[in-house]
Each structure stands twice: as C-alpha cells, then as structure tokens.
C-alpha positions in Angstrom: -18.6 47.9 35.0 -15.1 46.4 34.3 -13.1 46.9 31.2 -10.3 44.4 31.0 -7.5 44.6 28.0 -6.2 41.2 27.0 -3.0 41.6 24.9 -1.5 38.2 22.6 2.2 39.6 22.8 4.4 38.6 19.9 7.6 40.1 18.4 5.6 41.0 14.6 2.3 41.3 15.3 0.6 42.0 19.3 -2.9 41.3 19.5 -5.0 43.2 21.6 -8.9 43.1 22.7 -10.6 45.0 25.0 -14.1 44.1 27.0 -16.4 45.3 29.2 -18.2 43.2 32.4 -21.3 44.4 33.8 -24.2 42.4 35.2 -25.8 41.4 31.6 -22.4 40.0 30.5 -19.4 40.6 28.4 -19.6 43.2 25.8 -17.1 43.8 22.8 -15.3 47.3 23.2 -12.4 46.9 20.4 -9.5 44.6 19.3 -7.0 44.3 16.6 -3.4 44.2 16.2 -0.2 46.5 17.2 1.9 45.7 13.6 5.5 45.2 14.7 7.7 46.7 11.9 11.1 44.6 11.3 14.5 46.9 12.3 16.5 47.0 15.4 14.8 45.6 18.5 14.6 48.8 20.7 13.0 50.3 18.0 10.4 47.2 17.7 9.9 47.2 21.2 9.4 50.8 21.7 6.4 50.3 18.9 4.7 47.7 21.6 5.3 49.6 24.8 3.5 53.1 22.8 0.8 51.0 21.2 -0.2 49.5 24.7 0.2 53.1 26.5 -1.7 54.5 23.7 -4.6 51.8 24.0 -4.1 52.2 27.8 -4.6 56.1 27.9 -7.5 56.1 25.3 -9.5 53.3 26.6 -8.3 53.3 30.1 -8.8 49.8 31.4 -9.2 48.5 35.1 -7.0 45.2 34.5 -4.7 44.0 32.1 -4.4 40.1 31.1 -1.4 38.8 28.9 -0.5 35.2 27.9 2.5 33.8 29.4 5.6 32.7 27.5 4.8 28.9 27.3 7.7 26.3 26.5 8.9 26.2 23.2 11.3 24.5 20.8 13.1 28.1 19.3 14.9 29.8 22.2 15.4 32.6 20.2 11.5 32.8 19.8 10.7 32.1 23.2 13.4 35.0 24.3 11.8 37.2 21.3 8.0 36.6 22.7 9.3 37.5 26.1 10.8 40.6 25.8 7.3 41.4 23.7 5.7 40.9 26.8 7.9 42.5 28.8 7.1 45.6 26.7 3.4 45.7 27.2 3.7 44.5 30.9 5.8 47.7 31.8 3.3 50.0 29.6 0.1 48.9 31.8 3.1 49.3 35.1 3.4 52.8 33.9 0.0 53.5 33.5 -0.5 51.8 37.3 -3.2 49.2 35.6 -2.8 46.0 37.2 -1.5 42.6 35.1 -2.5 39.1 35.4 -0.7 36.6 33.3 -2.4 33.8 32.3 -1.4 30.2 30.5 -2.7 29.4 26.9 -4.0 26.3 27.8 -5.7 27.9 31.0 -7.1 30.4 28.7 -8.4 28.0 26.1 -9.8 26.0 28.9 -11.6 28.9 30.4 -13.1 30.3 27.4 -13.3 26.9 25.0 -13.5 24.2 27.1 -10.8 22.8 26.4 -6.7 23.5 27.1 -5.5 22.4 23.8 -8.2 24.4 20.7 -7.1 25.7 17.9 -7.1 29.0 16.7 -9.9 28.5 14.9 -12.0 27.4 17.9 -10.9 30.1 20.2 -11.8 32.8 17.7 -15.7 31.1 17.3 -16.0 30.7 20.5 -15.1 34.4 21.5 -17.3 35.9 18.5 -20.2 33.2 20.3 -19.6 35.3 23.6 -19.2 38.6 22.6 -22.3 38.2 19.8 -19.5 39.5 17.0 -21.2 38.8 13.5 -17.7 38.2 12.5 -14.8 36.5 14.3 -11.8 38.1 15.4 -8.6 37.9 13.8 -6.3 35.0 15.2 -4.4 37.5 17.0 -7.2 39.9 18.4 -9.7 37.1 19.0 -6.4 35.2 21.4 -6.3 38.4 23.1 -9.8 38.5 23.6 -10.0 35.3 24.6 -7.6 36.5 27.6 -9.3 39.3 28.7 -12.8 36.7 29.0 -9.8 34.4 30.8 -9.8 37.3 33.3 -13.4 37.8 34.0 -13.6 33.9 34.6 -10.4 34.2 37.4 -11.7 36.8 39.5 -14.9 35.8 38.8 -17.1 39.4 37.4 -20.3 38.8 37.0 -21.5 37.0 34.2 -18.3 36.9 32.4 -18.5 33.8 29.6 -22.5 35.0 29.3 -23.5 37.4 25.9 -24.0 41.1 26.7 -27.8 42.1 24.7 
C-alpha cells in the first residue's frame, strides 16, 4: 500500500487530501482544509508549515504531491501562492517525505480528462474515483485530485480505478 498526501496550497485556505493505493484501487483516507487566519505573514505561514507537519506526523504518508504556482495576472498572488507552497514543501522536507509537483492542467488532465475542467468537474470526478457519496470541497477535492495525479505518474497500481 501507498498513501499519497495531495496538498492545493493557497495563502487563506490549503487544501489537503490524503489516499491510499493498493491493488483494488484508490481508497479515500481524509481531506479538508488548513484555514489560514489573516495577520502577519510569518505567522500565516507558520499555520501551513504546522498543519502539513501535523497531517504529516499523524497520517504519515509515503509521497507528497502539490500544485505548482501556474502563471497569473496578480504578482502579488502568484508571490503569495508561492510562499504557501513553499511552506508545505519544507514541512514534508522536514518530515523526509518526498514531493512531486505537479501542473493544474496536468492534473485535471490525469484525473478529468481534460487540462482545462472546472472545479466543479474535478471535484465529481474525484468523488466518482474514490466512491465519496458526497464531493469534496473545491479545495480538498483539488488536493485530492493531486494526490490521484501522483498515482497516475509513477504509475501504482490501479490508481484512477474505485477501491470496493
């Protein structure tokens, strides 16, 4: 078995899912959201790097996948979603868990079909594969969607197909 923790960084709220692969598919561990209280940006960062460590140390995952900062309009955005990544990146560093960073559009494409779904797509689509009777939350179902992402890369067994 494999348990891979996707994480959707972002500067208010960090989504996070984890999953596990073994030979009858993916199975849904746990997801939701690290809530990023505003104040000074130490102190916001310091909230993602504990809230991955915690997540890391409970759950204790073999691999780590993140979404990569993509392009965007707002610089300050772009440099605000970055340093949210960096965050979680040097909690899984700490906790020697190995991180693979991954594209939105190559994750949409893995998991959807297609590089450029909505939210709403991705999250049906990952409560389709991981048999949830409800979808995720935006947030939680992107960072699931990731952590699927993974298990299609290295290619686990059975990855995309539903655990029973």
């Amino acid at each position: 078995m494999t348990r891979i923790l996707g994480i959707d960084p972002g500067s208010r709220l960090t989504g996070f899912g984890l999953i596990d692969i073994q030979r009858g598919g993916a199975r849904y561990v746990e997801s939701g959201v690290i809530r990023v209280p505003p104040g000074a940006l130490d102190a916001r960062l310091g909230t993602i790097f504990n809230g991955i460590s915690e997540l890391l140390a409970e759950f204790r995952p073999d691999a780590v996948a993140i979404e990569s900062v993509f392009v965007q309009r707002n610089v300050a955005s772009a440099l605000k979603l970055g340093q949210a990544r960096g965050a979680a990146i040097v909690a899984a560093a700490v906790a020697g868990v190995p991180v693979s960073e991954y594209s939105p559009a190559e994750i949409k494409q893995r998991v959807v079909g297609n590089g450029r779904a909505g939210k709403e797509q991705v999250q049906y689509m990952v409560g389709r594969l991981l048999s949830l009777a409800v979808p995720p939350r935006a947030d939680a179902a992107d960072a699931l969607a990731g952590a699927l992402c993974h298990a299609h890369s290295v290619q686990l067994p059975r990855a995309g197909a539903r655990a029973r």
